[in-house]
C-alpha positions in Angstrom: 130.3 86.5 80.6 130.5 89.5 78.0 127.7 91.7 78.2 126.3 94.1 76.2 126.8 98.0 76.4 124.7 100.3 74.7 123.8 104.0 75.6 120.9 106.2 74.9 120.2 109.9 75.2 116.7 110.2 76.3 114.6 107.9 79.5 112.1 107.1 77.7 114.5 105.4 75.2 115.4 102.3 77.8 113.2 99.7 76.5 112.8 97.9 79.5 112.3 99.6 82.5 110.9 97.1 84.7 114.7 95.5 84.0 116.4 98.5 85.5 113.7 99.0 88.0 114.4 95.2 89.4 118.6 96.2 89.2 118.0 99.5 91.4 116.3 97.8 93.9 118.9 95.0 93.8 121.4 97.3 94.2 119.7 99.3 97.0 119.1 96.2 99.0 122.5 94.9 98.8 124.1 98.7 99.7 121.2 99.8 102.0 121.0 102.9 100.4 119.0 104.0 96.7 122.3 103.7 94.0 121.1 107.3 92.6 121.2 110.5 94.1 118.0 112.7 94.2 119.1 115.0 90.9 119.4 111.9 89.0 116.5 109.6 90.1 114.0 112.5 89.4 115.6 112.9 85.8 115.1 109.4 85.5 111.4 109.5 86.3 110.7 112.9 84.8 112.2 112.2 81.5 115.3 113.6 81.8 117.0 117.3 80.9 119.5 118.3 78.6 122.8 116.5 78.8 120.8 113.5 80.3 122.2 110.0 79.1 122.3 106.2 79.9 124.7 103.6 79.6 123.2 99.6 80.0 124.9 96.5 80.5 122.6 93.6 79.6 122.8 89.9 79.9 120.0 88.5 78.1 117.2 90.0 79.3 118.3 91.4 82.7 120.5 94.5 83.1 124.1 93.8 85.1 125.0 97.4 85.3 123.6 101.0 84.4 125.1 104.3 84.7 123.8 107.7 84.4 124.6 110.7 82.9 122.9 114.5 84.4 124.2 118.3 83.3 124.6 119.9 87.2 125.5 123.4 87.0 127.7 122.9 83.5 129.6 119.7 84.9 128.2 116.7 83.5 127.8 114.0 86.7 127.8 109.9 86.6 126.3 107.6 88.3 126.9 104.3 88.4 124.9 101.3 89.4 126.1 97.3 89.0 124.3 93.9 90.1 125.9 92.7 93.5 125.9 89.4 90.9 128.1 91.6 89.1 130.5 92.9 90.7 133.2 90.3 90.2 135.1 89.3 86.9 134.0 91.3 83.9 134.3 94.6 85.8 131.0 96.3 84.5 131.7 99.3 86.5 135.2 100.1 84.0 133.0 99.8 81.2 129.8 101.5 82.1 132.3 104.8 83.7 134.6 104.7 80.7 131.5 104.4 77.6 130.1 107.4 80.1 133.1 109.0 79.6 133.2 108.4 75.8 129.5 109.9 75.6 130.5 113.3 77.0 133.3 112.8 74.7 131.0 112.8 72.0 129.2 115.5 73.1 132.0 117.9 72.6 133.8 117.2 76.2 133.7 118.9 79.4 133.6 118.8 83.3 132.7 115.7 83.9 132.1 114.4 88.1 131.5 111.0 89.3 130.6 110.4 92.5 131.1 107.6 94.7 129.1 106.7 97.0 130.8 104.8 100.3 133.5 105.0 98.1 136.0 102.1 98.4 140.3 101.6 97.1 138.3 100.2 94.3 136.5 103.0 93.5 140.0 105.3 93.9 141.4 102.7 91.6 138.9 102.5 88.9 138.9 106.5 88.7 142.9 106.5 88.2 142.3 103.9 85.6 139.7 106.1 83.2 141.6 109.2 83.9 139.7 110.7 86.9 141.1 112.4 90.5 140.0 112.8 93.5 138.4 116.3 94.4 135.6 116.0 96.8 134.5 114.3 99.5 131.4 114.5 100.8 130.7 112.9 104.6 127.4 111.4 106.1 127.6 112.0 109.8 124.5 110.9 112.2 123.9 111.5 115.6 121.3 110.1 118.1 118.3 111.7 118.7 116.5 113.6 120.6 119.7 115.5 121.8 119.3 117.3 125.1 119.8 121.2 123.8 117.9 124.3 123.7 116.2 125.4 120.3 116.8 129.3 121.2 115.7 130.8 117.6 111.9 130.9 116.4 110.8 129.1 113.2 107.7 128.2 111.3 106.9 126.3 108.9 107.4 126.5 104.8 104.0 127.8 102.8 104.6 126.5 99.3 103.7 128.9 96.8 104.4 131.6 99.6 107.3 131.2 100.5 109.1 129.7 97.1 110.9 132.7 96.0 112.2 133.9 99.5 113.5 130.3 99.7 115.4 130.3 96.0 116.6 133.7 96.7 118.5 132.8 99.7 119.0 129.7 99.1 121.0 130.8 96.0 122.7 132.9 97.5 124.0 131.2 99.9 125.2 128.1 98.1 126.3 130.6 95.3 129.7 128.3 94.8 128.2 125.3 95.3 127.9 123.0 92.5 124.8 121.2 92.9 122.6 123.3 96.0 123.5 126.5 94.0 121.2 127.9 90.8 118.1 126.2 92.2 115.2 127.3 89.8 111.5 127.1 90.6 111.1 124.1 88.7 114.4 122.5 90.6 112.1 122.9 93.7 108.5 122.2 92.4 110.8 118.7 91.9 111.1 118.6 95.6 107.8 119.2 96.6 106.4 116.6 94.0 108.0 113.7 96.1 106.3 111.5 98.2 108.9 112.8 101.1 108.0 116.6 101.2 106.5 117.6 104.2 106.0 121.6 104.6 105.7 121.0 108.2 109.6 119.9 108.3 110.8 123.0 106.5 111.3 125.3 109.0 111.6 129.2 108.1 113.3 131.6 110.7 112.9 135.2 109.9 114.1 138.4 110.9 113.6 142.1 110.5 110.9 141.1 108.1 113.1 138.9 105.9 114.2 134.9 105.7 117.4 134.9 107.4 118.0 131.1 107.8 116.1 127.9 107.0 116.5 124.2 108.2 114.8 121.5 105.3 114.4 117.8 107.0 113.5 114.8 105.0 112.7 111.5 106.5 113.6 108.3 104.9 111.2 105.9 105.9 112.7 103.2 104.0 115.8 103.2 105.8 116.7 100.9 108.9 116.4 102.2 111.3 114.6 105.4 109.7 116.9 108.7 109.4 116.1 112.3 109.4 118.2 114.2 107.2 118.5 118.2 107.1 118.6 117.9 103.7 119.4 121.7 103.4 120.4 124.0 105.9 121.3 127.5 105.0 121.5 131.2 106.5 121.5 134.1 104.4 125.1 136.0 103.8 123.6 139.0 105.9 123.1 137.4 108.5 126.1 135.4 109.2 128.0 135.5 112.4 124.7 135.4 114.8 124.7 131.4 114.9 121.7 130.8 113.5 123.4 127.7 111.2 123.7 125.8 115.0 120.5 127.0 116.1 118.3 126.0 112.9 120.7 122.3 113.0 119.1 121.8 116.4 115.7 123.0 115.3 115.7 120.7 112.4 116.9 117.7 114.8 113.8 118.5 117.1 111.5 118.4 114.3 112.7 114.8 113.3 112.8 113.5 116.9 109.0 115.2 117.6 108.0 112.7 114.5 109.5 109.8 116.4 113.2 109.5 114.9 115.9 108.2 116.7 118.7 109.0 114.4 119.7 112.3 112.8 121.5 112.4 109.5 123.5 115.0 107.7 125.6 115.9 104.7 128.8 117.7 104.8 131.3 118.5 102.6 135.1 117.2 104.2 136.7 120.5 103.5 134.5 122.2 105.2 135.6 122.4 108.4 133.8 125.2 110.1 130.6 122.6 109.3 132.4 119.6 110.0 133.3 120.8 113.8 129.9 122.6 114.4 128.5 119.2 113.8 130.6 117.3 115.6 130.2 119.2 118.8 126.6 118.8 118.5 127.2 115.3 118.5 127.8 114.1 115.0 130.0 111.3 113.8 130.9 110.2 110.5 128.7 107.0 109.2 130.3 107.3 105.5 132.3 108.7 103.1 131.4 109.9 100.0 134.2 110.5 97.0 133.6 112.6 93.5 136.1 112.2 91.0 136.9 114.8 88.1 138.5 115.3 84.8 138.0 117.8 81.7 136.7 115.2 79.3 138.4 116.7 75.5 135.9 116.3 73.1 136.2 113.3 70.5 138.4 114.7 67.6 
């Protein structure tokens, strides 16, 4: 079956959004998991940014595959979501990566990222194939909850509007390299707190000599099964490194989800990390999956 590509630069520009509405879920029931990341599914429903764009491949009236296309601190990143009706024969995902790549191409080149998620030999494959390598690899790790440790640091919960630009300021500084937790803006988090998952009670603040010195954010997902806690972001200011507070606001966070009646903790990690990695797993963690981001330096179109 040969379907149809096209691309578009703006979300209000797919005509039929009901269409990719009905592949999204299909795809997050067949994966278990939402096929977009956070920063892209809030572009999606807010319109999008600059650098936003979307490549569709139809058949008839129903979309097969979509990708997606998001500006993340100068690098554009890719998405990609295909049909689990699709995922055999015509190999959608080549075409819907590659016409990505040819859009940032067209937009006079650059970083370009795309991550996969659970990533497979396929996935390594398909990169090679459309010019991408392997740089990242990000790891879900879970542990069982409630874990039987002392909370030995003091925390309170996030006051938005309060607390905003103590939160940004150390948040930004502490994930100054990082490509997507770094540069957070007040609009970035204003996002955050629009969703139907932001609870201030969650956020927990620890302080110190009159100043934010660490902070633990949790998110539940309630439409996972069973339903995780995540610390969604956990951070400690560079002056105040060395005291740890990172292991101390991990097990504060974990108490806060298992007070709300979660059994199962969830994390994000980078793999080369392995200061994190080991903090986590002597707390318990072990890794659930294996996320993969693969790069190039798109040239632009001649």
């Amino acid at each position: 079956m040969h379907h149809v590509i096209s691309t578009v630069d703006r979300a209000d520009a797919i005509a039929d959004r009901d269409a990719l509405q009905r592949l999204l879920d299909a795809v997050a029931a067949a994966d278990g998991r939402h096929p977009l990341s956070d920063h892209l599914r809030l572009e999606l429903s807010s319109g999008g940014a600059p650098g936003f764009a979307a490549v569709l491949a139809a058949e008839g009236d129903e979309l097969a595959g979509y990708a997606q296309l998001a500006t993340i601190n100068g690098t554009r990143n890719v998405e990609l979501a295909v049909h689990p009706d699709h995922r055999a024969g015509d190999d959608i995902a080549h075409r819907l990566l590659a016409t990505a790549l040819e859009v940032v191409a067209g937009d006079g080149g650059g970083p370009v990222q795309w991550w996969a998620f659970d990533a497979t030999a396929a996935d390594v494959a398909l990169a090679e194939s459309v010019g991408l390598r392997m740089t990242r690899e990000l790891l879900q790790m879970r542990v069982p909850l409630p874990l039987d440790r002392p909370v030995d640091v003091t925390t309170r919960p996030f006051v938005p509007g309060e607390d905003d630009a103590a939160f940004l300021a150390v948040n930004n500084r502490a994930f100054a390299s990082h490509p997507e937790q770094g540069g957070w803006t007040a609009g970035t988090l204003r996002q955050r707190q629009g969703e139907a998952w932001f609870d201030p009670a969650g956020f927990l603040l620890h302080e110190r000599d009159g100043r934010l010195a660490a902070f633990c954010w949790t998110k539940l997902h309630a439409d996972e099964t069973p339903v995780l806690g995540e610390i969604y972001v956990i951070a400690v200011d560079p002056d105040f490194q060395g005291l740890g507070l990172g292991n101390q606001l991990t097990l504060a966070g974990l108490s806060s989800i298992a007070a709300r009646g979660v059994g199962t903790g969830m994390l994000y990690v980078d793999g080369g990390n392995t200061t994190a990695v080991t903090m986590y797993e002597r707390l318990g963690f072990t890794i659930h999956r294996t996320d993969r981001a693969f790069t190039a330096d798109v040239p632009p179109t001649s």
